[in-house]
N, C-alpha and C positions, 0 to 999 in steps of 0.2 A: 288098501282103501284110500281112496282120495281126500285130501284134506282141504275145506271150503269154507275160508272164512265169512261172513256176512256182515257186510256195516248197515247197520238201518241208521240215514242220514235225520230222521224227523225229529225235530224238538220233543214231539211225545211220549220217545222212546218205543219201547215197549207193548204200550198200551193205546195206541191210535190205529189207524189205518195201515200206516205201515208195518204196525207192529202185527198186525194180520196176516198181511201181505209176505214178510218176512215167514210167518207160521207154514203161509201156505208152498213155499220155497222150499223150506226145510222139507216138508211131505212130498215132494215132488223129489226130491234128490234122497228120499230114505233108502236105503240100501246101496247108494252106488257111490256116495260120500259121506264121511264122517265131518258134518258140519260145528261151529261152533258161531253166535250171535253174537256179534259187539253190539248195541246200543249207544251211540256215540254220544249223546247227552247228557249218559250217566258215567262214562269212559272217558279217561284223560291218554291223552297217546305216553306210552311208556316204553322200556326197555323191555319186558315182559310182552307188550303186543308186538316190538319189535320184531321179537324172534319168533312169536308165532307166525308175523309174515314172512318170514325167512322160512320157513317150517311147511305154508300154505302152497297147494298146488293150484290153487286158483282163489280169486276172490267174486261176493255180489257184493253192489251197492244195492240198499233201496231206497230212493228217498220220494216224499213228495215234492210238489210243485209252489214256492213261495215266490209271489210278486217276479215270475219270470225266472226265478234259480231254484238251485237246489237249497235243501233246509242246514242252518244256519250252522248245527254242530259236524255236518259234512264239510262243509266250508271251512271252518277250523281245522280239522282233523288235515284236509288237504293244506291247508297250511304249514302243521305241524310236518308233516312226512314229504315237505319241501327236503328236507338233507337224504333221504333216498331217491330223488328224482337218478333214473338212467343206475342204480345198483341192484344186485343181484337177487336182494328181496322181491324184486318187482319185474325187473325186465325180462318181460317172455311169456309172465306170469299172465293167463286168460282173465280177462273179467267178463261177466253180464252184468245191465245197468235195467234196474226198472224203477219206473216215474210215474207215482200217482196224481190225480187233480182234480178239480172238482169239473172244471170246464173246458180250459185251454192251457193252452201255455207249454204242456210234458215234452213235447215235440222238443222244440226249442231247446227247452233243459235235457234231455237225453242224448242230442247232438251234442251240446255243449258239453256235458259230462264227459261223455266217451272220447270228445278229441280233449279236453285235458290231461285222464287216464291213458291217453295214444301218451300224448306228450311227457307222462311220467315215467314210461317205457313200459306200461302193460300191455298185453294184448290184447286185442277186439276181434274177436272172431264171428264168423258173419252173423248175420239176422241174431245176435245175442243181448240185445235189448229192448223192450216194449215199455208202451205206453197205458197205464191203464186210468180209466176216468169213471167219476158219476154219473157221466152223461152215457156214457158208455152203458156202463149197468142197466140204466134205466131204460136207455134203449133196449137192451138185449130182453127185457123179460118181455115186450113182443114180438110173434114172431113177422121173421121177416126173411125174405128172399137175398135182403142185404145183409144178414149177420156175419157171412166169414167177409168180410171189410172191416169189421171191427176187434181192436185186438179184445181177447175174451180169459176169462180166468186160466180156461183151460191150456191155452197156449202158451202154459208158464212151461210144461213140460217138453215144450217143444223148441222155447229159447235155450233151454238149459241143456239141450243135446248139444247142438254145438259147440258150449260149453265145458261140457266134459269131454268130450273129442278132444277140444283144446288143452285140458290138462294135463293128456297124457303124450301130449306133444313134446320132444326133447332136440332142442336144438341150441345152437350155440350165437347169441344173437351180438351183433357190434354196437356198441354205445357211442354217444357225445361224450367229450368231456364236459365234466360240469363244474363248478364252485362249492365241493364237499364239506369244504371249511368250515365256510361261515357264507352262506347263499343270504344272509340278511346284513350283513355289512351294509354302511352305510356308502353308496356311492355318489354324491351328490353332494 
């Protein structure tokens, strides 16, 4: 069985929107991965999560959409896991990225996400993240001739195919070197 770690990026944790959205992830991959939930606002990055990433055959983010980024304990967390940029926890390793919002903005933060996660050496495998919105919803409860334009709840299960395709991908990938050391030394 596949092992799929989940970060829900929201300050909420848990108990917001995305902590929903996360639920509805988990239902969607029940039988074909054995998931586990970080919460990263109530989660300090540790030696313990470490090697769970070491351990994962794929990772989701979920975050919502703040003032143009992602949410604030995402942002940390990618800071903290600076000293794995390009190592073996991660490179190769598939993600899917999903971006809630009230209005605008997901777009933007899910491009941005995903070439960060490029650039930490994960994988992006195609069409494996969506944008989901209020406007959205609200649109969708009438009907319309335009609804498959918008991405919709149900097309979780259909990001996350390529995603698990992607995890049980085995190959042998080439890295940069990087600054292992000490990536926060002071150079200036």
């Amino acid at each position: 069985m596949r092992k799929v770690l989940i970060f829900n990026g929201s300050p909420s944790g848990g108990v917001g929107n995305c902590g929903a959205w996360v639920k509805l992830v988990e239902k969607s991959l029940k039988g074909q991965a054995s998931c586990r939930v970080v919460h990263l606002a109530q989660t300090s990055f540790s030696g313990s999560l470490r090697k769970e990433m070491e351990a994962a055959d794929g990772f989701i983010f979920v975050t919502g959409t703040y003032w143009d980024s992602w949410g604030s304990p995402l942002q940390a967390f990618l800071e903290d896991i600076t000293s794995l940029e390009g190592s073996s926890r991660l490179v190769g390793k598939p993600v899917s990225v999903f971006v809630l919002m009230h209005s605008v903005g997901g777009k933007g933060v899910l491009s941005r996400l995903q070439g960060v996660l490029s650039t930490f050496g994960f994988l992006i495998p195609p069409m494996s993240g969506m944008v989901y919105s209020l406007v959205s919803d609200i649109a969708l409860k009438a009907k319309s001739s335009f609804a498959d334009d918008f991405w919709q709840k149900g097309d979780v299960s259909l990001v996350l195919q390529n995603f698990l395709i992607a995890c049980d991908l085995k190959t042998s990938w080439t890295v940069w070197p990087v600054d292992k050391k000490n990536p926060r030394r002071r150079w200036l």
